[in-house]
Each structure stands twice: as structure tokens, then as C-alpha cells.
C-alpha positions as CSV (number, residue, x, y, z in Angstrom):
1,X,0.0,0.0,0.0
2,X,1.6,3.3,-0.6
3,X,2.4,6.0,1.6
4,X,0.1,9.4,1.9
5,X,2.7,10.7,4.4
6,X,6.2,9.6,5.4
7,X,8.3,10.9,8.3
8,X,11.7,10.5,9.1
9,X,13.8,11.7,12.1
10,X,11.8,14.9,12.6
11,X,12.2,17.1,15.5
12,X,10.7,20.6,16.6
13,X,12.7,22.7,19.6
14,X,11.6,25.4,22.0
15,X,14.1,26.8,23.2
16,X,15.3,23.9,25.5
17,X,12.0,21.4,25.1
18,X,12.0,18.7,22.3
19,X,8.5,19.0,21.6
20,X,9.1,16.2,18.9
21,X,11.7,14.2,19.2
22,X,13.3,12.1,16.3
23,X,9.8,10.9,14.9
24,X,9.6,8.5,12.0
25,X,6.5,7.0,11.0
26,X,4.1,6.7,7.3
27,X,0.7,6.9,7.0
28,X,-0.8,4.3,4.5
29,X,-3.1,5.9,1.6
30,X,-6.8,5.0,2.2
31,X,-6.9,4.7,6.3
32,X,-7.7,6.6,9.4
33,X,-4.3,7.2,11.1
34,X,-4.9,8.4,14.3
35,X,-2.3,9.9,17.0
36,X,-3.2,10.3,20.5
37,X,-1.0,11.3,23.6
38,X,-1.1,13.1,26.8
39,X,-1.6,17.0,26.9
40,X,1.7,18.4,25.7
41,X,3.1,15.4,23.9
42,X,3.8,17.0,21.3
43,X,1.5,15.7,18.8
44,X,-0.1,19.0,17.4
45,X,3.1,20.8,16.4
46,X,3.9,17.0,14.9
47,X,0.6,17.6,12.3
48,X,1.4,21.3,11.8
49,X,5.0,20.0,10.6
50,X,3.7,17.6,8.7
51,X,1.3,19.9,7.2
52,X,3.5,22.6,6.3
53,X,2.4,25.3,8.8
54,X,5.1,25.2,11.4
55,X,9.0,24.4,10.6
56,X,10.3,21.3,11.5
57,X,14.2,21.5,12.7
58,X,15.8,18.1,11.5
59,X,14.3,15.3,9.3
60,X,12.2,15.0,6.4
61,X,8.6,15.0,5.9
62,X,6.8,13.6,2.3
63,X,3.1,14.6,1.9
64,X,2.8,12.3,-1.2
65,X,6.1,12.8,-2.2
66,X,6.3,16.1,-1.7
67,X,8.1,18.2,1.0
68,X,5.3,20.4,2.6
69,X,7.8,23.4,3.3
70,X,9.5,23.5,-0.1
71,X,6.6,22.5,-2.3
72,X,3.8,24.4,-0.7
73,X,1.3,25.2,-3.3
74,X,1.2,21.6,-4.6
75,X,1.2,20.5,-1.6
76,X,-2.2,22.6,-0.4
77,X,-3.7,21.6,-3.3
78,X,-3.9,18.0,-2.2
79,X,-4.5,18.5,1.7
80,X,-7.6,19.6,3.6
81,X,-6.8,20.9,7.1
82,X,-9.5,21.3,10.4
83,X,-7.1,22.9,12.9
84,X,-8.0,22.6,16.5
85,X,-8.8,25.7,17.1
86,X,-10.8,28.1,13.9
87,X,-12.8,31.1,14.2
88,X,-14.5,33.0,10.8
89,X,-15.6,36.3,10.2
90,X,-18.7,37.5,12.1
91,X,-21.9,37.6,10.1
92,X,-21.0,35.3,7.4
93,X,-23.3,32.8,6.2
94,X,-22.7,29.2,5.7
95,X,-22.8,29.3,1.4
96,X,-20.7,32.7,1.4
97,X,-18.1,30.7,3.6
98,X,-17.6,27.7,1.1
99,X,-17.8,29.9,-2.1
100,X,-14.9,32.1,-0.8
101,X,-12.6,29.7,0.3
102,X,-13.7,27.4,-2.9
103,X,-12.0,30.2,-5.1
104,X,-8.6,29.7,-3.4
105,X,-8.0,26.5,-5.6
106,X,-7.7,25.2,-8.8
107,X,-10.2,22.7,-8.3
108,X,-12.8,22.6,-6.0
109,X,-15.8,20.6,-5.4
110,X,-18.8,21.5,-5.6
111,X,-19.8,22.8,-2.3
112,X,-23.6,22.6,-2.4
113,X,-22.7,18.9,-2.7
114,X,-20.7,19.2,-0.2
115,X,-23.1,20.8,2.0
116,X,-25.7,17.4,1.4
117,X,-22.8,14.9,2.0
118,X,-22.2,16.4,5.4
119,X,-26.0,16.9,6.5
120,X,-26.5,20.7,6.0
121,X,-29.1,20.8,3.3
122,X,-30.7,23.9,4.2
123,X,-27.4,25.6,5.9
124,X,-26.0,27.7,3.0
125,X,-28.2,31.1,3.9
126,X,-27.6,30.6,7.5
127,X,-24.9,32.6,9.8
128,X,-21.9,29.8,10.7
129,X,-22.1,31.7,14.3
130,X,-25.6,30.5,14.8
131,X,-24.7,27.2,13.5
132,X,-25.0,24.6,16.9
133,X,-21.5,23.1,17.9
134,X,-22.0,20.0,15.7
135,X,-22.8,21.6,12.5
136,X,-20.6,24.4,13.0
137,X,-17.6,21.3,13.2
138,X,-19.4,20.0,9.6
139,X,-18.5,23.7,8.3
140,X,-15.2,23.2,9.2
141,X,-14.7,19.5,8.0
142,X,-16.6,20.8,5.1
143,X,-13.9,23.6,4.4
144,X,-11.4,21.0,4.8
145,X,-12.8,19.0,2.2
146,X,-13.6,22.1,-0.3
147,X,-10.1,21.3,-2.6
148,X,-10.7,17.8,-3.2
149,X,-7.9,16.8,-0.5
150,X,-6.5,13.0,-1.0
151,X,-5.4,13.5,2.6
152,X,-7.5,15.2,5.2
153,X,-5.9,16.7,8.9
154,X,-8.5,16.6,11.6
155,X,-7.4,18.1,14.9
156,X,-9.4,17.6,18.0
157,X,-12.3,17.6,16.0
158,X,-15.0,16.7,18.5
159,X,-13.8,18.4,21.5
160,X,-16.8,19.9,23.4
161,X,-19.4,18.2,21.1
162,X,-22.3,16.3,23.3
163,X,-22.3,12.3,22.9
164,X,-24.6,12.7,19.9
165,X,-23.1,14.9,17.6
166,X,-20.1,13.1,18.3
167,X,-21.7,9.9,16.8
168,X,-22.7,12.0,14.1
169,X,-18.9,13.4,13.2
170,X,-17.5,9.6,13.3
171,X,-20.1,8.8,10.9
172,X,-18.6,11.9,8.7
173,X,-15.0,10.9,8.4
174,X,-15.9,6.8,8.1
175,X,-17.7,9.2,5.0
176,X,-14.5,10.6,3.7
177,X,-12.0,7.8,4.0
178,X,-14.7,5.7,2.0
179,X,-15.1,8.1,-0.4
180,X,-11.3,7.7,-0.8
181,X,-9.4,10.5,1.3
182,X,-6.4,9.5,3.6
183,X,-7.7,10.2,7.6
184,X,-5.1,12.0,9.6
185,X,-6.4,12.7,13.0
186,X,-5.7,13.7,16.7
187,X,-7.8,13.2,19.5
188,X,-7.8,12.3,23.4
189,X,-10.4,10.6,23.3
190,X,-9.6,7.0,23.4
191,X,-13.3,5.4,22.5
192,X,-13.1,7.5,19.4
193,X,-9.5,6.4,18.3
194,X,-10.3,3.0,18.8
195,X,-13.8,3.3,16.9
196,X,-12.8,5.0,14.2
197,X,-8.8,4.7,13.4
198,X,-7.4,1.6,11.2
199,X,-3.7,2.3,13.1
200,X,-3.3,4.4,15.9
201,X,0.4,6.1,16.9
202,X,1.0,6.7,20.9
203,X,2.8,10.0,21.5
204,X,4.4,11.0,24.8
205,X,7.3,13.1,25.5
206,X,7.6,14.0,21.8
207,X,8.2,10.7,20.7
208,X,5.9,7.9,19.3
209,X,6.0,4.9,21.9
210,X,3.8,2.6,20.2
211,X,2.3,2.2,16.5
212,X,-0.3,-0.6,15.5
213,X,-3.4,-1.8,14.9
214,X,-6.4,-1.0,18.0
215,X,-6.9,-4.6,18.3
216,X,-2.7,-5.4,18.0
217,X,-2.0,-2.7,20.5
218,X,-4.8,-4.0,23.5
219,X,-2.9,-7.5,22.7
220,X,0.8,-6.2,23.2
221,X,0.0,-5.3,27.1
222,X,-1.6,-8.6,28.2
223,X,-4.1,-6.6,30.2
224,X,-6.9,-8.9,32.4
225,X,-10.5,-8.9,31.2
226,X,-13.3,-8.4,33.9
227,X,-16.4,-10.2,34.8
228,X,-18.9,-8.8,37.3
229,X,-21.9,-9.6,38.5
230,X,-24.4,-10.1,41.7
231,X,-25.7,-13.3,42.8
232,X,-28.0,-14.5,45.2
233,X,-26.6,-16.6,47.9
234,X,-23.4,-17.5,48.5
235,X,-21.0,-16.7,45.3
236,X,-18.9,-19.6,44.4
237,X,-15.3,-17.5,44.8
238,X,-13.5,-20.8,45.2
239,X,-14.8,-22.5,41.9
240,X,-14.1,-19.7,40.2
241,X,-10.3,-19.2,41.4
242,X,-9.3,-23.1,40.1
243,X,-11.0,-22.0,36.1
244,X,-7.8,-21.9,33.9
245,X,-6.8,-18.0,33.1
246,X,-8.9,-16.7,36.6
247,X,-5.7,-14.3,38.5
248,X,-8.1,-13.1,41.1
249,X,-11.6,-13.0,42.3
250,X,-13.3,-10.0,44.2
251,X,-16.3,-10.0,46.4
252,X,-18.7,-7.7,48.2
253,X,-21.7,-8.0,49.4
254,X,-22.8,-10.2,46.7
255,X,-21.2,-8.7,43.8
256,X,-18.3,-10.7,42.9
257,X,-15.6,-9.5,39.8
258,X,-14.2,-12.0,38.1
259,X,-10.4,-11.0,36.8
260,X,-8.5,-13.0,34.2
261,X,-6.7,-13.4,30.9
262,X,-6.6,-16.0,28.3
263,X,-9.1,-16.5,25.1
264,X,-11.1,-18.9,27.1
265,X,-10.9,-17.0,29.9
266,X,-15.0,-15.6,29.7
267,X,-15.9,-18.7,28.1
268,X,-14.7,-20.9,31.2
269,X,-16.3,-18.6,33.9
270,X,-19.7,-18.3,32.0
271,X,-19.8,-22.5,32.2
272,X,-18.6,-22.6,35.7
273,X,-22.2,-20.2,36.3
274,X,-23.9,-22.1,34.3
275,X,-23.4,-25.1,36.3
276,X,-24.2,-23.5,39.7
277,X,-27.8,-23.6,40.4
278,X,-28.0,-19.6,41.7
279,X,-29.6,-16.3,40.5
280,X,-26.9,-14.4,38.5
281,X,-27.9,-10.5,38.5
282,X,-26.5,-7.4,36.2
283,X,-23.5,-9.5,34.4
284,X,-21.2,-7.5,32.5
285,X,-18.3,-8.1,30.6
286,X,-15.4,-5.7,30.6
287,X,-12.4,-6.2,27.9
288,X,-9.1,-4.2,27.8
289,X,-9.6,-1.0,25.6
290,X,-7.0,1.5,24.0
291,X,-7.3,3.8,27.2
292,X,-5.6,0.7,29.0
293,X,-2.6,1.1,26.3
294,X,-2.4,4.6,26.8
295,X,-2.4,4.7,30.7
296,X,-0.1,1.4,30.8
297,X,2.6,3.1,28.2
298,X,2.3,7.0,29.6
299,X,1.2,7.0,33.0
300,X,-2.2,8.3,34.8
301,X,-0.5,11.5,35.4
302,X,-2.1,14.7,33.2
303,X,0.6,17.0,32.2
304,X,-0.3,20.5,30.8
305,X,2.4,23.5,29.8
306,X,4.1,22.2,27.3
307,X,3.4,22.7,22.9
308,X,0.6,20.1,22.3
């Protein structure tokens, strides 16, 4: 598969803090590629090298071939970028927007179009300032999207959305890498990253510290699943310790969790439960999640007042 970005040995200074520190990665054409890290990691100055708008001090950075500093023109004409923090002119409406910042390039799409793929029928004539959070972030994707990118930056892009426009936004950019544009985006939180991203790069300290696959990444920690439930009468704790991948069991009052590892791990508990003639109550199933991956490889600690 080819590359829509490659990185090699890239670093960014201030003054004496390496906010990226000897980075090399690629981004395969067609996927989400999504980076996540701690506050200060490092990973938005790492997109706004990689997109041209900041200077990077050492290494090389390809944007299909191209070096995004050197080649900048050619380089916009092919990239589509949501930064993580975008404000417009007051009293200008949604249409007005798209048909301005349509004229910057040689080829744009057709923004009405545009406008119906992202669920804004209706929009054009209204202000972007009265837009609500979620369709004001659509705008924004939608001015990302306004050249005809093959690669798309997303920043951030549902911070301080509720739960349901979130939704909403994943179901955009599933949109745009199956329409064909390369995914590159940021975000803390983990349930997105793993819902959405086909490989996902762990930043902390400036460096990348892990790159994979959701699913290869939750593997490469060994990290227990959990069972809980409540049962009526006694809970059979001692049963449960002798079933094959079981490291501990936990009980209170009734409500006993279940920790293990193994891929017949649930499997084996569930039959032990079966066989035990008691009432089993509010049963759920806990596996290990990308937020595991990122607290086991950077620590619980938050960290702010450093370049994102």
C-alpha cells in the first residue's frame, strides 16, 4: 500500500523542550491514522510539521512525495486541514463561507454537494455563528474538504461536542476515507480512536511509543479482562479461582468481579455459572480498551504547559 505521508527523524525545539523528538512513521493511503497522547506530547506541532504550517528543525517530511515546506502550493492543493482551534468572520453565512474559500483552488468541489454529504441541506443562507457546535464542526470538516484533498488533517475535532453529535462526526470521516481520502487525526479521546482509526500512533514526550493496529495494541499489554456480576446466595469464589486463566476474584456484598486473561478465559467462567444452580444478576463483561494502552505506556499523570 503506498504512503500518503512519510516521516523520518523529525524534530521541533523550543528553546530547551524537544516537543518532537526524532519521529519516524508513514501513513498508509486510504486509512484513518490516528495519533493520540497526553496534553503536551507533542502531537499537534507533529501535524502542523507535517502539514507545512510550522517548521520542523531536522528530518524529512513527504506529503505524497512532496516536501510540505519546499513545495507548498502543490502541496495545499492535495491536503484539507481542520485545525484545532478556527474562528470565521462575524456575520458570514454558511454558502458565502464555502464559495470564498472554494476560489482559493484550482479545483474545488462543488460545495452545495458538499453541503448534502455532510448533513447541511438547508445551511447555505444561515450565519456559521448561529450554527450549533455540531454543525458548526461539519462547516469546518466541510472547508477541509472544499479542494478535493487525497489527505485530510482533523485536529481535535469533537472536543466539546455532546455524545450525539459526536456519533454524528464519526459517521462523517468513516464518509471521507470511504469516499477515498487518507484520515489523519488527533484526539484524546480513546473510544473514538479506537472506533474509528485503522492504526493508531502513541505519542508521549515528543516521541511515538507505540504504533499498530487497535486490536494489535490491546494484545501487546496482556491486560486482564473483567467479569462482574451479583448473585444470590453465596458466590462460588473458590470454583471460580481453580477455572484456567482466573488471577483473582473480588467479592462484596454479593457482587463478585471475576479478573482473568486467556481466550477462554469468559468462556470458562460463564460455564462454571452455568453449572451452579444460583440467581446471576446485572452480568457484565469488561475487555481491555486502548485507554488501558495509553495509561499502561504513559502514565495516569495529566501534564499541561508544554506545545501540544
Amino acid at each position: 500500500m503506498p504512503d500518503a505521508i512519510r516521516c523520518s527523524n523529525v524534530t521541533k525545539h523550543y528553546g530547551d523542550i524537544r516537543a518532537v523528538d526524532d519521529v519516524s512513521f508513514e501513513v498508509h493511503d486510504g486509512e484513518i491514522f490516528g495519533m493520540i497522547g497526553p496534553n503536551g506530547a507533542g502531537k499537534t506541532t507533529l501535524m502542523e510539521c507535517i502539514e507545512g504550517l510550522r517548521t520542523r528543525d531536522t528530518g524529512t517530511v513527504e506529503v505524497f512525495g512532496m516536501d510540505p515546506e519546499r513545495e507548498v502550493r502543490q502541496v495545499r492543493e492535495r491536503t484539507g486541514v481542520q485545525l484545532q482551534s478556527a474562528a470565521l468572520p462575524h456575520r458570514m453565512k454558511v454558502g458565502e463561507t464555502l464559495d470564498l474559500f472554494a476560489a482559493f483552488y484550482q479545483n474545488p468541489a462543488d460545495w452545495r454537494q458538499l453541503l448534502s454529504r455532510l448533513g447541511l441541506d438547508g445551511k447555505a443562507d444561515s450565519y456559521v455563528e448561529k450554527l450549533s457546535g455540531g454543525q458548526r464542526q461539519r462547516v469546518f470538516i466541510a472547508l477541509a474538504l472544499i479542494n478535493n484533498p487525497g489527505l485530510v488533517f482533523l485536529d481535535e475535532l469533537t472536543t466539546g461536542l455532546d455524545p450525539q453529535s459526536r456519533l454524528a462526526i464519526w459517521d462523517v470521516v468513516r464518509d471521507i476515507r470511504d469516499g477515498g481520502t487518507t484520515v489523519f487525526l488527533t484526539t484524546h479521546f480513546m473510544e473514538e480512536a479506537e472506533n474509528l482509526c485503522d492504526r493508531v500512533a502513541i505519542v508521549d514526550h515528543g516521541k511515538i511509543v507505540a504504533l499498530d493496529t487497535v486490536a494489535n495494541l490491546i494484545a501487546s499489554i496482556d491486560a486482564e479482562s473483567r467479569i462482574t456480576f451479583t448473585v444470590d446466595g453465596t458466590p462460588p469464589v473458590d470454583r471460580l479461582k481453580e477455572v484456567s486463566g482466573v488471577t483473582r476474584v473480588e467479592n462484596a456484598s454479593g457482587r463478585v468481579v471475576v479478573h482473568g486473561t486467556g481466550n477462554r478465559f469468559q468462556q470458562d467462567v460463564m460455564s462454571v455459572l452455568s453449572d451452579i444452580d444460583l440467581n446471576v444478576r446485572d452480568m457484565r463483561s469488561e475487555q481491555p480498551s486502548l485507554e488501558d494502552v495509553f495509561l499502561a505506556l504513559t502514565g495516569r499523570e495529566m501534564r499541561e504547559g508544554q506545545p501540544t
